[in-house]
Structure formats: C-alpha cells, structure tokens
Biopython code that builds the backbone (N, CA, C, O; Angstrom):
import numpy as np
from Bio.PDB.StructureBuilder import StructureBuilder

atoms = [
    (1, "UNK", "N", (-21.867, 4.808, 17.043)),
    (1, "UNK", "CA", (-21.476, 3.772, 16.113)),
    (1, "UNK", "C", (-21.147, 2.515, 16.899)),
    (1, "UNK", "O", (-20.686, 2.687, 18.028)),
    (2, "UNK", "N", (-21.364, 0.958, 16.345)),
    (2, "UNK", "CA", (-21.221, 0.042, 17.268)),
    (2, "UNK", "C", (-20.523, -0.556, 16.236)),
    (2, "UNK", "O", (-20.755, -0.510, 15.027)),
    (3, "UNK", "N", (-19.294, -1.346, 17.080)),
    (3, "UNK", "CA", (-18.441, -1.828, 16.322)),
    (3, "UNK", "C", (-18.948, -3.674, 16.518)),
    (3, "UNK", "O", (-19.353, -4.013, 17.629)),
    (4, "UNK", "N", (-18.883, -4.665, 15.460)),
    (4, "UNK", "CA", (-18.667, -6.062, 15.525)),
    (4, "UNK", "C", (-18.015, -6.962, 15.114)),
    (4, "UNK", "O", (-18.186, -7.010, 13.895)),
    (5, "UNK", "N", (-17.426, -7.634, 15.405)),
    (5, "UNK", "CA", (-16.118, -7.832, 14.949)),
    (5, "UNK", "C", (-16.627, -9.936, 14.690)),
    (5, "UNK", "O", (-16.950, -10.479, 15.746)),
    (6, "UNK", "N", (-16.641, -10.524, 13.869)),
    (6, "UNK", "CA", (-16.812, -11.734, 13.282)),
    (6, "UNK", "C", (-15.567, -12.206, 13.029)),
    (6, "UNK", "O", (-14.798, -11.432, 12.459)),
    (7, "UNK", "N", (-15.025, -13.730, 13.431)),
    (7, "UNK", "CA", (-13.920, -13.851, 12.708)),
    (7, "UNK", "C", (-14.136, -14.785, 11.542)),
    (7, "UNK", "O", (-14.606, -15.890, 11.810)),
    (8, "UNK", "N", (-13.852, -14.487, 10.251)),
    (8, "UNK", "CA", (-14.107, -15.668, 9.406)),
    (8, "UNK", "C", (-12.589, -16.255, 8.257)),
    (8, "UNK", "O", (-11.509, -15.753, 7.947)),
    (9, "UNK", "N", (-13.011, -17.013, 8.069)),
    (9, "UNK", "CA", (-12.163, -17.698, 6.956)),
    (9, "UNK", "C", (-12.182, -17.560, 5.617)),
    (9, "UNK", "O", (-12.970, -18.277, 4.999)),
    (10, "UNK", "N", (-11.440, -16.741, 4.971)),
    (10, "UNK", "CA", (-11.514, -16.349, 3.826)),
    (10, "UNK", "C", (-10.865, -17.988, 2.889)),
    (10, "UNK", "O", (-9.876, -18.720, 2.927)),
    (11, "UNK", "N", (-12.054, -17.890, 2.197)),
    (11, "UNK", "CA", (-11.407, -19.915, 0.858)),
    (11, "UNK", "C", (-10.745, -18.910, 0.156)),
    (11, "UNK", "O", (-10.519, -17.700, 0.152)),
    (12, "UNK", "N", (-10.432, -20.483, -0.738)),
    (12, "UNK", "CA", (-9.575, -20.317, -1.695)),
    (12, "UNK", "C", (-10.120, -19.608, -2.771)),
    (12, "UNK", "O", (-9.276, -19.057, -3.478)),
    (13, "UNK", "N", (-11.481, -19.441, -3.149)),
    (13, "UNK", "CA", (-12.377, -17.929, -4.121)),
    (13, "UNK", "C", (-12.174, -17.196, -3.372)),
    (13, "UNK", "O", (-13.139, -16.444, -3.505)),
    (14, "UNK", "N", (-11.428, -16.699, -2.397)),
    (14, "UNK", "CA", (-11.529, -15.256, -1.475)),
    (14, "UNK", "C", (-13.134, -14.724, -1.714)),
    (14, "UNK", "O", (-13.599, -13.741, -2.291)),
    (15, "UNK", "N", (-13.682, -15.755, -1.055)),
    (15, "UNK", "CA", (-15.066, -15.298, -0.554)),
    (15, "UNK", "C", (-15.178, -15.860, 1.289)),
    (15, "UNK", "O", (-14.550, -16.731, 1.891)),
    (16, "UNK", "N", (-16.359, -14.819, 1.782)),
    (16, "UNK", "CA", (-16.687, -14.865, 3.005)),
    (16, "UNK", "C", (-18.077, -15.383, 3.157)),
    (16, "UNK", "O", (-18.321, -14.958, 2.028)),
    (17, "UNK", "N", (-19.087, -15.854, 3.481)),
    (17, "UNK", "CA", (-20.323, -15.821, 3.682)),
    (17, "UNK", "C", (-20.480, -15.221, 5.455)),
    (17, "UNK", "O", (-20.049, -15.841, 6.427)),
    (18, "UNK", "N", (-21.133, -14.013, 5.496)),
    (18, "UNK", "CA", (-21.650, -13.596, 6.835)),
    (18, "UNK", "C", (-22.421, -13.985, 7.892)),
    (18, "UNK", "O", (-21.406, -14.445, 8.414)),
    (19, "UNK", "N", (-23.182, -14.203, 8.613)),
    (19, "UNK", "CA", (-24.172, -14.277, 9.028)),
    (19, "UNK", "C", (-24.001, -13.251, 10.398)),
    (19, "UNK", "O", (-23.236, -13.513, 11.326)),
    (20, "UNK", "N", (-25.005, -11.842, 10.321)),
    (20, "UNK", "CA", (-24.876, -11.164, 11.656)),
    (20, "UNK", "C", (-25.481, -11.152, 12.430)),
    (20, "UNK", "O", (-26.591, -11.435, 11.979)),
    (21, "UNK", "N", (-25.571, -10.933, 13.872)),
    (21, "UNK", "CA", (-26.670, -11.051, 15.440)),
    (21, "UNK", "C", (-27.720, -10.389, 14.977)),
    (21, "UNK", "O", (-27.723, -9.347, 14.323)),
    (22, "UNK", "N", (-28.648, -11.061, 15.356)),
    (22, "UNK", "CA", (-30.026, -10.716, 15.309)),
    (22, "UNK", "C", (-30.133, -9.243, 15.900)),
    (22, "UNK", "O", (-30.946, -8.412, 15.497)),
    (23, "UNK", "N", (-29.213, -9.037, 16.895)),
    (23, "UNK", "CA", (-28.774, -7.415, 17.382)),
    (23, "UNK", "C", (-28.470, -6.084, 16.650)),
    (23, "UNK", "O", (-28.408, -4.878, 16.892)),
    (24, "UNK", "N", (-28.260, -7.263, 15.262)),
    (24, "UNK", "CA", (-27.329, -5.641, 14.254)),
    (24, "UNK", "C", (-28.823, -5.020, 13.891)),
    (24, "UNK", "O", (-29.835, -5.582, 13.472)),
    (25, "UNK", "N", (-28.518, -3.454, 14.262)),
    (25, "UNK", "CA", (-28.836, -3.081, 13.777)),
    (25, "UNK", "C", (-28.734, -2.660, 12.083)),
    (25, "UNK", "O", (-27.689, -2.575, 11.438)),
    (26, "UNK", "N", (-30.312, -2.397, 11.512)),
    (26, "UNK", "CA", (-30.742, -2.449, 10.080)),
    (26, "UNK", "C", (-30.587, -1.159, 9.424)),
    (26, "UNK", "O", (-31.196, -0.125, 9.702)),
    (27, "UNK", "N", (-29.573, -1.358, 8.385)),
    (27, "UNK", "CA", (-28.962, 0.340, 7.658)),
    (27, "UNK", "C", (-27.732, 0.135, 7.135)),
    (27, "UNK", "O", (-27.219, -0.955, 6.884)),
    (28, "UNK", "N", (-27.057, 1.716, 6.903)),
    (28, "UNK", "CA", (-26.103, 1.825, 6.117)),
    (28, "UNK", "C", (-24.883, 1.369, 7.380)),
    (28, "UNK", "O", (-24.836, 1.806, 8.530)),
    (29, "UNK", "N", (-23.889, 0.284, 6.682)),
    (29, "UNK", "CA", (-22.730, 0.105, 7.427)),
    (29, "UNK", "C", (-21.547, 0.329, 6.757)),
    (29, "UNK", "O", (-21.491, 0.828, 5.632)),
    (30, "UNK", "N", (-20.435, -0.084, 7.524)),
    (30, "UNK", "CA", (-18.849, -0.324, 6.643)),
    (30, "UNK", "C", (-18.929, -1.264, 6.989)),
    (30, "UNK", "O", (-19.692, -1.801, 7.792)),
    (31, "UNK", "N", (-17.796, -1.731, 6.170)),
    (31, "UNK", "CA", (-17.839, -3.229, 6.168)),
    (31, "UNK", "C", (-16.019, -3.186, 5.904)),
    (31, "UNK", "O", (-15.590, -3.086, 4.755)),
    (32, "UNK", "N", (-15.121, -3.270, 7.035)),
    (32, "UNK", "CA", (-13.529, -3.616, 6.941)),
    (32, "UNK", "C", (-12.930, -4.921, 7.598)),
    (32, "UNK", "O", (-13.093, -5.543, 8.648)),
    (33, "UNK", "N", (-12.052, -5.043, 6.306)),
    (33, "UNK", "CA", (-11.293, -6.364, 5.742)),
    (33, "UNK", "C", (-10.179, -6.305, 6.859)),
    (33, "UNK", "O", (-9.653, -5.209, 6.667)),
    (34, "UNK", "N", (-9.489, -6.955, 8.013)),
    (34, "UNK", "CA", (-8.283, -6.848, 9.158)),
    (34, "UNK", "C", (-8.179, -8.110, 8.158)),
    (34, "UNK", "O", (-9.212, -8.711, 7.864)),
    (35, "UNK", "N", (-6.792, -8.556, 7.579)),
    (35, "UNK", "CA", (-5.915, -9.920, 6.915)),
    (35, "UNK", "C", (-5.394, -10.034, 7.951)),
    (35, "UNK", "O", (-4.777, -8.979, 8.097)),
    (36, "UNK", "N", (-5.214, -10.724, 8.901)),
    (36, "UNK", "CA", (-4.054, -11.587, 9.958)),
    (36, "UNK", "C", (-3.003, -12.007, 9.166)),
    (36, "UNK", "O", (-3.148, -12.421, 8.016)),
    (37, "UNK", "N", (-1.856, -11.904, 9.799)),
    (37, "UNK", "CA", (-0.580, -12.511, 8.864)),
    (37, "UNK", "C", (-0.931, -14.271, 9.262)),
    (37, "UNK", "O", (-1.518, -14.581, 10.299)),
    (38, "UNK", "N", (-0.447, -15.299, 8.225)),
    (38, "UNK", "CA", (0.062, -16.324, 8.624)),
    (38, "UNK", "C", (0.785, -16.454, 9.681)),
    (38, "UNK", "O", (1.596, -15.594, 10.027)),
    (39, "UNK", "N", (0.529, -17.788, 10.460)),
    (39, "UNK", "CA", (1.447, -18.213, 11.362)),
    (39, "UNK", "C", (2.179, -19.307, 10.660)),
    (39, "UNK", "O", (1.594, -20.235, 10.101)),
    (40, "UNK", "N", (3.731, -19.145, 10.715)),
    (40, "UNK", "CA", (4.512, -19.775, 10.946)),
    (40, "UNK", "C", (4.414, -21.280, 11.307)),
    (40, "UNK", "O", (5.072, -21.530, 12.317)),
    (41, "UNK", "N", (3.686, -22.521, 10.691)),
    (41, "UNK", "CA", (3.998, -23.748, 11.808)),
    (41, "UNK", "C", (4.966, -24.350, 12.006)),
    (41, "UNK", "O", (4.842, -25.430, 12.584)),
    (42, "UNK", "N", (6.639, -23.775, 11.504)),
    (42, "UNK", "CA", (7.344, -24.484, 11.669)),
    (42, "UNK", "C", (8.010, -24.028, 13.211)),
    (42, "UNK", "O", (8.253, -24.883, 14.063)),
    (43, "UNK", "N", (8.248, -22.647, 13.420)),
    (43, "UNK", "CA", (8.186, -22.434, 14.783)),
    (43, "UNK", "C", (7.201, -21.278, 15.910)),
    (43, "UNK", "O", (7.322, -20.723, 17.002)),
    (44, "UNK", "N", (6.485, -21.368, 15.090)),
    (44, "UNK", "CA", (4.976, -20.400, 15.648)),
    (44, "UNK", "C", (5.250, -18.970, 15.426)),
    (44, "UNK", "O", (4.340, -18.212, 15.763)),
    (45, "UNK", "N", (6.432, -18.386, 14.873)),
    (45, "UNK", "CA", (6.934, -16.973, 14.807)),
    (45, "UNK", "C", (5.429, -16.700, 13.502)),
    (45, "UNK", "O", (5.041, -17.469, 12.622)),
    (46, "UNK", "N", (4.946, -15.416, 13.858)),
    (46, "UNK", "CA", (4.135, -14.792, 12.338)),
    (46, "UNK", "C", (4.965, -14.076, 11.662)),
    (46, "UNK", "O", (6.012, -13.683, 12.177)),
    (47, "UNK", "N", (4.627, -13.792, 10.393)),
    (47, "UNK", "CA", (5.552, -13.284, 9.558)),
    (47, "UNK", "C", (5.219, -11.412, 9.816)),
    (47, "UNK", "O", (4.254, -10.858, 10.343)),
    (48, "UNK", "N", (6.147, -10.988, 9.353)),
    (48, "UNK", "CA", (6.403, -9.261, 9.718)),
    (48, "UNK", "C", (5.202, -8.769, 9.647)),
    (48, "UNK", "O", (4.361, -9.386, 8.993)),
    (49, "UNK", "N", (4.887, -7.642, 10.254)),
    (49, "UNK", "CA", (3.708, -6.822, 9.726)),
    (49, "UNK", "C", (4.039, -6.221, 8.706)),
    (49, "UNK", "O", (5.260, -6.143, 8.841)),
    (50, "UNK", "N", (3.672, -5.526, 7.355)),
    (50, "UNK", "CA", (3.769, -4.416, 6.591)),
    (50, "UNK", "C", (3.517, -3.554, 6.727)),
    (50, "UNK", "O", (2.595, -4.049, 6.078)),
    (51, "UNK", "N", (3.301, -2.552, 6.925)),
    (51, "UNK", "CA", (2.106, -1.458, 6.822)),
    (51, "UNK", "C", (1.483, -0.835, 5.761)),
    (51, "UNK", "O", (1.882, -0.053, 4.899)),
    (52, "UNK", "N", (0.268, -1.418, 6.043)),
    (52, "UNK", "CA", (-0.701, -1.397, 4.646)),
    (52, "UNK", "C", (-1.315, 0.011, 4.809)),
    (52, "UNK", "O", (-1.158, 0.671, 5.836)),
    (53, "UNK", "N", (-2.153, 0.515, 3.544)),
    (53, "UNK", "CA", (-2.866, 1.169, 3.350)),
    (53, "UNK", "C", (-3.603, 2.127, 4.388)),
    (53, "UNK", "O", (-4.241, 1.378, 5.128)),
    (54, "UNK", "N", (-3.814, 3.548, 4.797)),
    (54, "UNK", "CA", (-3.970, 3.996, 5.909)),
    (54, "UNK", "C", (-6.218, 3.735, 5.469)),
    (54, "UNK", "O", (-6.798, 4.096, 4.445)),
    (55, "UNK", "N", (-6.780, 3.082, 6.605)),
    (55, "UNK", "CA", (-7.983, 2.528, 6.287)),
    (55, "UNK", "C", (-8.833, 3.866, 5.919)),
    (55, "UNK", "O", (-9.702, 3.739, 5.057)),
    (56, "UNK", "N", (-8.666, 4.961, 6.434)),
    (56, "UNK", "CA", (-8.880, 6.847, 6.193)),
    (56, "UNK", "C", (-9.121, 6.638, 4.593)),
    (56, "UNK", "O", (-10.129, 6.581, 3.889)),
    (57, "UNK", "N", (-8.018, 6.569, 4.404)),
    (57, "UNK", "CA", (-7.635, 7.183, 2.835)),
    (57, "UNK", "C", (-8.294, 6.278, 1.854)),
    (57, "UNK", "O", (-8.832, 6.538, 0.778)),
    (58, "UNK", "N", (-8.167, 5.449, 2.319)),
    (58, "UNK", "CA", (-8.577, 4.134, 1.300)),
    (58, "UNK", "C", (-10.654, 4.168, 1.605)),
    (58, "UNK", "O", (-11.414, 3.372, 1.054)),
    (59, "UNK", "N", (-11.156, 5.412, 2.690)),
    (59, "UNK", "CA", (-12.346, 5.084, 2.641)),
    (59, "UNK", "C", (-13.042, 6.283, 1.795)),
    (59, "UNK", "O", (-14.057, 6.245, 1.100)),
    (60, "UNK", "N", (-12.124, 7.407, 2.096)),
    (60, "UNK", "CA", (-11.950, 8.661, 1.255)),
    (60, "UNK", "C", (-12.009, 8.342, -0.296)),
    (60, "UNK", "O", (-13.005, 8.627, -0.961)),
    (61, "UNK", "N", (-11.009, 7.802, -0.775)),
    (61, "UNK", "CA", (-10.585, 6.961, -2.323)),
    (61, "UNK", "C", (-12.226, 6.074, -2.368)),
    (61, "UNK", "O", (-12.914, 6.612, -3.236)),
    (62, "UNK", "N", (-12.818, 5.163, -1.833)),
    (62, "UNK", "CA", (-13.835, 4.820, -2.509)),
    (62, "UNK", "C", (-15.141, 5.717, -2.495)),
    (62, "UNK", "O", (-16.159, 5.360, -3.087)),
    (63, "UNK", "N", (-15.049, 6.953, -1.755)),
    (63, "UNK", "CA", (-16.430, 7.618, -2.058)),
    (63, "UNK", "C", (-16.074, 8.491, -2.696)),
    (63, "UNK", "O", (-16.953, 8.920, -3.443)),
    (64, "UNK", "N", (-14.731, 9.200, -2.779)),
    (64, "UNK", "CA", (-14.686, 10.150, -4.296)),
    (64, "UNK", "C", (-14.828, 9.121, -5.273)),
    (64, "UNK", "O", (-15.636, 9.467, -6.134)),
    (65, "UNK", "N", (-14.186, 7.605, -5.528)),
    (65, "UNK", "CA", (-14.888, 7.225, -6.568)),
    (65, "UNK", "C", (-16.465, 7.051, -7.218)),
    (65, "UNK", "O", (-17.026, 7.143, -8.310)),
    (66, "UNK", "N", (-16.831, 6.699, -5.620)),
    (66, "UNK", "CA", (-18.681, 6.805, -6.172)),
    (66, "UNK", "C", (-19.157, 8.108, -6.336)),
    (66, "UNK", "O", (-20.106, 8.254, -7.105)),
    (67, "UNK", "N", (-18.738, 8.987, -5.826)),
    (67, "UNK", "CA", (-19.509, 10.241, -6.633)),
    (67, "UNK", "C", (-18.767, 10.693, -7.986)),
    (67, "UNK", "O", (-19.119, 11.754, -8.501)),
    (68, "UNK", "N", (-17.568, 9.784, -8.686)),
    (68, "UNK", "CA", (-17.039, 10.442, -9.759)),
    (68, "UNK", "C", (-16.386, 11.251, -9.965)),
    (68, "UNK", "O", (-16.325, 11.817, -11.056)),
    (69, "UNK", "N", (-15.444, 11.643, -8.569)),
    (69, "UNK", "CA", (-14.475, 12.649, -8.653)),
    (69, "UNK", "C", (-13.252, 12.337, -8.618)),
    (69, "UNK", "O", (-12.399, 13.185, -8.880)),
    (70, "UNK", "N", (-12.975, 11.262, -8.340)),
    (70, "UNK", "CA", (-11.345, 10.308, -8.113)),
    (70, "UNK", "C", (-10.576, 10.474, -9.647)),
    (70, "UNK", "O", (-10.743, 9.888, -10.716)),
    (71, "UNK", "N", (-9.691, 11.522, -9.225)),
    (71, "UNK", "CA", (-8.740, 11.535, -10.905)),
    (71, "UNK", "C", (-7.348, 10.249, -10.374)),
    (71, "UNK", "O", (-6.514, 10.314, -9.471)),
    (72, "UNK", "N", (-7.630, 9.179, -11.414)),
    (72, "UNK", "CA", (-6.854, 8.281, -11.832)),
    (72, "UNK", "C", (-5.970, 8.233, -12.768)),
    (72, "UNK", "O", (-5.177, 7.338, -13.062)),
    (73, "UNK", "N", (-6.176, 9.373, -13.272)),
    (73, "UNK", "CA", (-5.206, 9.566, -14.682)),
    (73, "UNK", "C", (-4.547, 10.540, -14.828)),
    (73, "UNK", "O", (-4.833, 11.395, -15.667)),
    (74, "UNK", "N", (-3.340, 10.628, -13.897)),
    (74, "UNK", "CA", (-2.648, 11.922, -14.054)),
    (74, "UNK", "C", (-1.522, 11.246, -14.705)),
    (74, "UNK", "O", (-1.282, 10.073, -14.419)),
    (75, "UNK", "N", (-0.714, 11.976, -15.675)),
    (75, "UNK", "CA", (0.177, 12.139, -16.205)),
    (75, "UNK", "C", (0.939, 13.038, -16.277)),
    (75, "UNK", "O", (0.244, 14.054, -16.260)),
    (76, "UNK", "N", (2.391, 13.413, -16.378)),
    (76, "UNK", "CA", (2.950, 14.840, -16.330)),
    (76, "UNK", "C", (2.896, 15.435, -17.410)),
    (76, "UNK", "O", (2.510, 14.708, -18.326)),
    (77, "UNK", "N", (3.212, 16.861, -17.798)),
    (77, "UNK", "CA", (2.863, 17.063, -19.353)),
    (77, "UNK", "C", (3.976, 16.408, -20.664)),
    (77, "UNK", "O", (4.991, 15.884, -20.206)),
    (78, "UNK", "N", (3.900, 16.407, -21.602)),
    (78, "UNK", "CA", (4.746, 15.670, -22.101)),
    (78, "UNK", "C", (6.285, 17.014, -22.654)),
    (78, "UNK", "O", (6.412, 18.155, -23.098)),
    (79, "UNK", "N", (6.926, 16.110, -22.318)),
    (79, "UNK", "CA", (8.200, 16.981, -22.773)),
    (79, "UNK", "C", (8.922, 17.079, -21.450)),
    (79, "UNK", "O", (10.152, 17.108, -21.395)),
    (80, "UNK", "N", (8.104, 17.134, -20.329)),
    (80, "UNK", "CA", (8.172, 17.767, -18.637)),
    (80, "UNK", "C", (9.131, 16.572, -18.355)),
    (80, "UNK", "O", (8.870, 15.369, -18.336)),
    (81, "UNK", "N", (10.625, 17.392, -18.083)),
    (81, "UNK", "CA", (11.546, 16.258, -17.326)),
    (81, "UNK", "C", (11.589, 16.287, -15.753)),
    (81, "UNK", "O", (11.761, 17.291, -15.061)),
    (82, "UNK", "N", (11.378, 14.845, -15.269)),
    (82, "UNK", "CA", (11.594, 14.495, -14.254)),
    (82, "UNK", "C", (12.679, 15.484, -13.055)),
    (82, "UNK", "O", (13.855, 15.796, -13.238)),
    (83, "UNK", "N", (11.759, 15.822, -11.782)),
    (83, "UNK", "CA", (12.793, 16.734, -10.879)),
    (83, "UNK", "C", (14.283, 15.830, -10.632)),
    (83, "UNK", "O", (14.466, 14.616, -10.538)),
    (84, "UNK", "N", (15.156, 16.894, -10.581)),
    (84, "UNK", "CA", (16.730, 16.782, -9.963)),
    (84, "UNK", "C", (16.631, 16.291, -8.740)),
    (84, "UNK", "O", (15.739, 16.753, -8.028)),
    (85, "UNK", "N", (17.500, 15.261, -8.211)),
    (85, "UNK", "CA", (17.651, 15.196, -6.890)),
    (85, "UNK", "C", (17.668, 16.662, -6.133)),
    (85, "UNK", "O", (16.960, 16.815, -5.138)),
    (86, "UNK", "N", (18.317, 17.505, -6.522)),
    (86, "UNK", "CA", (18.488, 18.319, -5.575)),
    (86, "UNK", "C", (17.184, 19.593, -5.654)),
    (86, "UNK", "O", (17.139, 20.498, -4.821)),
    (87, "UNK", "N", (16.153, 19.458, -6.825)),
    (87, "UNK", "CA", (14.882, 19.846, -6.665)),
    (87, "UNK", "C", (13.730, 18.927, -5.482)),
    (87, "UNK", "O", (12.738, 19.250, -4.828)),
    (88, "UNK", "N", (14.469, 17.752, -5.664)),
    (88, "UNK", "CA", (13.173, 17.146, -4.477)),
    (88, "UNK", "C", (13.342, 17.683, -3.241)),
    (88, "UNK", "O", (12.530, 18.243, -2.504)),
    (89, "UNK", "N", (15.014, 17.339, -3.044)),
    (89, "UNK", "CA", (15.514, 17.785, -1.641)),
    (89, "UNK", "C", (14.886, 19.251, -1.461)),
    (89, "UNK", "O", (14.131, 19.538, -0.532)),
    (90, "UNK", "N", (15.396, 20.370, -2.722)),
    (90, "UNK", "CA", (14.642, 21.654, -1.379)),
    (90, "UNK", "C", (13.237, 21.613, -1.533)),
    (90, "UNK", "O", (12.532, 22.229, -0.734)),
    (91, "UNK", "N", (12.729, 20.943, -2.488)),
    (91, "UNK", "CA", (11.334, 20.608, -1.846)),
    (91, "UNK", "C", (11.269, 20.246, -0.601)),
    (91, "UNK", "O", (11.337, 21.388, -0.148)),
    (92, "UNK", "N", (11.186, 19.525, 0.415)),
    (92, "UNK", "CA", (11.229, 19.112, 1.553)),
    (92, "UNK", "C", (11.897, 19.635, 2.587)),
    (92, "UNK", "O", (12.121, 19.041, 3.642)),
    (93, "UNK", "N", (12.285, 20.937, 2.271)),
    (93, "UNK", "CA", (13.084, 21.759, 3.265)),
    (93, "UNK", "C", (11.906, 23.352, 3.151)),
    (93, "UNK", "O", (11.110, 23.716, 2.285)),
    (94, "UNK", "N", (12.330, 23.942, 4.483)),
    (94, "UNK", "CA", (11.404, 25.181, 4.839)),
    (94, "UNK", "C", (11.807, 26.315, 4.498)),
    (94, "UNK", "O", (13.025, 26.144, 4.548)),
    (95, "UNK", "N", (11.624, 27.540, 4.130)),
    (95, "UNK", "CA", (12.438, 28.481, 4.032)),
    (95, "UNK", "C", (13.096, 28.619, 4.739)),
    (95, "UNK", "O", (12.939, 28.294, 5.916)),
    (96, "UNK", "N", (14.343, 29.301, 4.127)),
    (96, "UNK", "CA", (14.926, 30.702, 5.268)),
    (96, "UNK", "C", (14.284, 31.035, 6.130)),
    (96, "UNK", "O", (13.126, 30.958, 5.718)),
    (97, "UNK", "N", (14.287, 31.392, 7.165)),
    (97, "UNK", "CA", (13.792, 32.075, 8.484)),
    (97, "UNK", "C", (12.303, 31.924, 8.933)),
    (97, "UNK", "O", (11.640, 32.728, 9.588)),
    (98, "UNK", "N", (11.754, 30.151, 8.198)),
    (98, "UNK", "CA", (10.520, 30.143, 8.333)),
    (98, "UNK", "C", (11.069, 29.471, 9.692)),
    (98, "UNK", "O", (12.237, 29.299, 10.040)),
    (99, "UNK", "N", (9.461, 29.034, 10.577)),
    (99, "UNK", "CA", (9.353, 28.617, 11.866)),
    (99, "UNK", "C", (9.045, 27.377, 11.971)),
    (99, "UNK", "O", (8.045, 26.914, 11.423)),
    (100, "UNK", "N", (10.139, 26.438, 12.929)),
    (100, "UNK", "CA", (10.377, 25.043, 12.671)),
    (100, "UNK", "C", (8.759, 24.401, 12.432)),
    (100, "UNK", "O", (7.628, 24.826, 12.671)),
    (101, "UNK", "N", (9.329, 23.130, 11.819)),
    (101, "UNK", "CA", (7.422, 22.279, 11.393)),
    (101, "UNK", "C", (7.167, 22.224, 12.973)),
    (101, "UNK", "O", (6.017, 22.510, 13.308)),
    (102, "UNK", "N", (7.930, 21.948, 13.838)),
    (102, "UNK", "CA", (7.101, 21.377, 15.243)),
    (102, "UNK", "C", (6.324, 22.428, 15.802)),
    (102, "UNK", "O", (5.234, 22.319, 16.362)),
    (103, "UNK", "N", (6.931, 23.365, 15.616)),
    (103, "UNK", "CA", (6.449, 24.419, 16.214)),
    (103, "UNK", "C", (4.576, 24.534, 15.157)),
    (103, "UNK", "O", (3.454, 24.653, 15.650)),
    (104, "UNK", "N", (4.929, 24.445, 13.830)),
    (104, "UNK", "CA", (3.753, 24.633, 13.007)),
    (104, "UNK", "C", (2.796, 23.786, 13.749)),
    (104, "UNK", "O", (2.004, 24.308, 14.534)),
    (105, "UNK", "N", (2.826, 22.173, 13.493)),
    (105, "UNK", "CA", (2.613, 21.012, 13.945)),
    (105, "UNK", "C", (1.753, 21.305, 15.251)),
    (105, "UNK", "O", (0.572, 20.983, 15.382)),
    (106, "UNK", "N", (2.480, 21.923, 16.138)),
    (106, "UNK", "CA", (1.836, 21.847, 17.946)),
    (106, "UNK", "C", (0.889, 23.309, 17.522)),
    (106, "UNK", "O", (0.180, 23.592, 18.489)),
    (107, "UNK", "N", (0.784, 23.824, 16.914)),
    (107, "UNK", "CA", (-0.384, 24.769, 16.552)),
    (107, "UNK", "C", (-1.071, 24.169, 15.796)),
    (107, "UNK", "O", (-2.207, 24.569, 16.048)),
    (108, "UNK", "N", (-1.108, 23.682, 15.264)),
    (108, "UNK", "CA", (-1.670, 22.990, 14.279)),
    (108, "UNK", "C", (-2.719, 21.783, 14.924)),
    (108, "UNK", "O", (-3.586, 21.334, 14.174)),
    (109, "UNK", "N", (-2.636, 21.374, 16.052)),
    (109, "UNK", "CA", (-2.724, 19.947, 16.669)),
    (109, "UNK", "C", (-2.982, 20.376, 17.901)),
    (109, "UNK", "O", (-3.701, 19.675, 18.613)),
    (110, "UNK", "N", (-2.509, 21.471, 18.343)),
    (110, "UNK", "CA", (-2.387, 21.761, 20.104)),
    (110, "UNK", "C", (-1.651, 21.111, 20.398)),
    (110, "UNK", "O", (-1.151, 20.367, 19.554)),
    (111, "UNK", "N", (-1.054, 21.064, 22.283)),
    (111, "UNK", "CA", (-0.367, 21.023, 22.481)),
    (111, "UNK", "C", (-0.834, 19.020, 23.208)),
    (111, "UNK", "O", (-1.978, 18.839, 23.627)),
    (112, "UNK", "N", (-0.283, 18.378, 23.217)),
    (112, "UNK", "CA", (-0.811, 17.187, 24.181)),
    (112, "UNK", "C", (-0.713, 17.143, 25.616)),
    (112, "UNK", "O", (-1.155, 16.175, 26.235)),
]
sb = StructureBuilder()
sb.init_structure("model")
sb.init_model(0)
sb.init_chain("A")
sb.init_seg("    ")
for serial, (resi, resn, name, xyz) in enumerate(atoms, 1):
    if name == "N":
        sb.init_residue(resn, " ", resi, " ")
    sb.init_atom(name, np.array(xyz, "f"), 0.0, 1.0, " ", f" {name:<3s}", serial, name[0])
structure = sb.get_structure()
C-alpha cells in the first residue's frame, strides 16, 4: 500500500478539488480526511486536540453500511428501565476468582 499525503485547503463549501501525481497508481483507494486544529494568531498556541473518532471503526461503519448491514436503529424494549448505577458498576467488574484482565490482555496480545 502507498501512502500520499496532499495538503489542501478546505473553503468555505467544505469542498477540496484534488489533483494527484501522475505516479498514483490507477484503482480502488481510501481517501482520509486529517482536520489540523486552528492556530491561534493571537499567540501561536493551537487549540487542544480532541480525540476524534478511532479511523478503524469509522472505516468498518462505512462498509457495513454499503453492504446493508449497519443497524442504526436500536432502541431498548419499551417498558425496559434504564440500569442502576450499581448494575453498570458490576458490569465492569470480573468475577469472583476470575483471572486479572492483564493477565487475559498479555494472552490475548502476547507478551511485548
């Protein structure tokens, strides 16, 4: 895979016009959006990063949408009351005498 990286100026229609090296190769590509934060001109500081969208998931999310499998419409059943604080919490906790996540994790991953 060859990566190319263009920098352009997105106007005020948040449109781009491209133009790529006579080098690119001809076929199926991706095509990802990097937003730079504003700079600051009053003292050159940029403003915070956020952390946006993991680019994975969000590439996952548009091809289950093109094949028509992306469920967008979940709802809970009706009547179904909202979990207790203290249902989320032991959600997020392990059993009794299960074996710590790190331990899961470094099997899971190997070791680095």
């Amino acid at each position: 895979m060859e990566a190319i990286t263009i920098p352009v100026i997105v106007d005020e229609n948040r449109r781009v016009v491209l133009k790529l090296p006579d080098s690119t190769p001809i076929g199926l590509a991706d095509l990802e959006i990097v937003v730079h934060p504003k700079a600051d001109t009053a003292n050159g500081a940029k403003e915070p990063r956020t952390r946006g969208p993991n680019p994975a998931t969000e590439a996952a999310r548009i091809k289950l949408a093109a094949a028509g499998i992306l469920s967008t419409d979940i709802h809970a059943p009706i009547g179904m009351a909202p979990p207790s604080d203290e249902e989320i919490e032991r959600l997020g906790q392990l059993p009794a005498g299960a074996r710590p996540s790190e331990e899961l994790i470094d099997e899971d991953r190997g070791l680095y």
